[in-house]
Wavefront OBJ file of the C-alpha trace (Angstrom):
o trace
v 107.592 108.273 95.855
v 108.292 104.403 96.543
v 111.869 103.425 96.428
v 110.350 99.787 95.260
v 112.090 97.515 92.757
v 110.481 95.031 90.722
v 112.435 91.869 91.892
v 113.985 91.171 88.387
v 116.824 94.172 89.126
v 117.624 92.721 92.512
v 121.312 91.959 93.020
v 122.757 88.439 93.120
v 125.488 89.017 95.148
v 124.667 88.069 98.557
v 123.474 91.968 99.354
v 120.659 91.803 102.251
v 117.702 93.265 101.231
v 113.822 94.412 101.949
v 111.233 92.274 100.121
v 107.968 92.875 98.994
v 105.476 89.772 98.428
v 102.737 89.462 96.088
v 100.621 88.622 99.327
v 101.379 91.986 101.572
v 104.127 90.959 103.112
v 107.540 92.469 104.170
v 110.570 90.769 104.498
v 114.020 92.382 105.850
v 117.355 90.653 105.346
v 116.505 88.652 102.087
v 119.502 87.530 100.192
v 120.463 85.601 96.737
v 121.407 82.018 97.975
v 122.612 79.497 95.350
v 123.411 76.147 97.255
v 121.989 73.486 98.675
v 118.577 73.176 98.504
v 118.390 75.811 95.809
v 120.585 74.417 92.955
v 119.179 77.233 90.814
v 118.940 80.021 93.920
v 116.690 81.682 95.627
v 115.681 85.173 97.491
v 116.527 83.586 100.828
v 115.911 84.222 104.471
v 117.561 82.673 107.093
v 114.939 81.268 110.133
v 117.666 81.155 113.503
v 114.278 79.183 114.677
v 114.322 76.602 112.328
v 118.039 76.745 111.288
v 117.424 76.989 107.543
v 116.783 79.034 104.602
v 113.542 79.705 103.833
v 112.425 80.908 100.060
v 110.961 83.980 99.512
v 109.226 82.719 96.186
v 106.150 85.036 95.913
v 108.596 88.179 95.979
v 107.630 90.830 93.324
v 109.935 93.868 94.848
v 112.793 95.099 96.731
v 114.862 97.903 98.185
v 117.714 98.288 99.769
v 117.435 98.754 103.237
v 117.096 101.756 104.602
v 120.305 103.101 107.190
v 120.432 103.030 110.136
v 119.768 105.841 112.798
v 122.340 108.017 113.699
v 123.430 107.618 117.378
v 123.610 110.967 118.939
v 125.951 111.497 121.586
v 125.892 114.470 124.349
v 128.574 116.403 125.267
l 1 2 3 4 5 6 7 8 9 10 11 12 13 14 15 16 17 18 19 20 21 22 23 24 25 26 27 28 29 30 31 32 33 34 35 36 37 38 39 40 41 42 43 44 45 46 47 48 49 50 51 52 53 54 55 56 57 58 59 60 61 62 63 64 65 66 67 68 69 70 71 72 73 74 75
């Protein structure tokens, strides 16, 4: 069972989430950005390379992402 969206029930509220692309590819850490650049916003990633946002615009799906792993610890 996929825990895929289709992109139109994403939130808008800054929330970081997984993206699916009509071309195969994954994204992780895609946010709603309205600013900028994207007067009308965007599904957003920011590139620490390039110092910028970069627009996710062939995203069809998302999820939230998934938690993270529980640290064990010994006794």
């Amino acid at each position: 069972m996929s825990d895929w969206r289709p992109l139109e029930t994403a939130p808008r509220d800054g929330s970081r989430l997984d993206v699916w692309t009509e071309n195969g590819v994954r994204y992780i850490d895609v946010f709603w950005h309205q600013g900028p650049g994207f007067p009308q916003g965007a599904f957003v990633f920011y590139d620490s390379h390039l110092r910028d946002y970069i627009d996710v615009d062939d995203a069809s799906h998302w999820m939230p992402p998934p938690a993270p792993p529980k640290v064990e610890t010994s006794s």
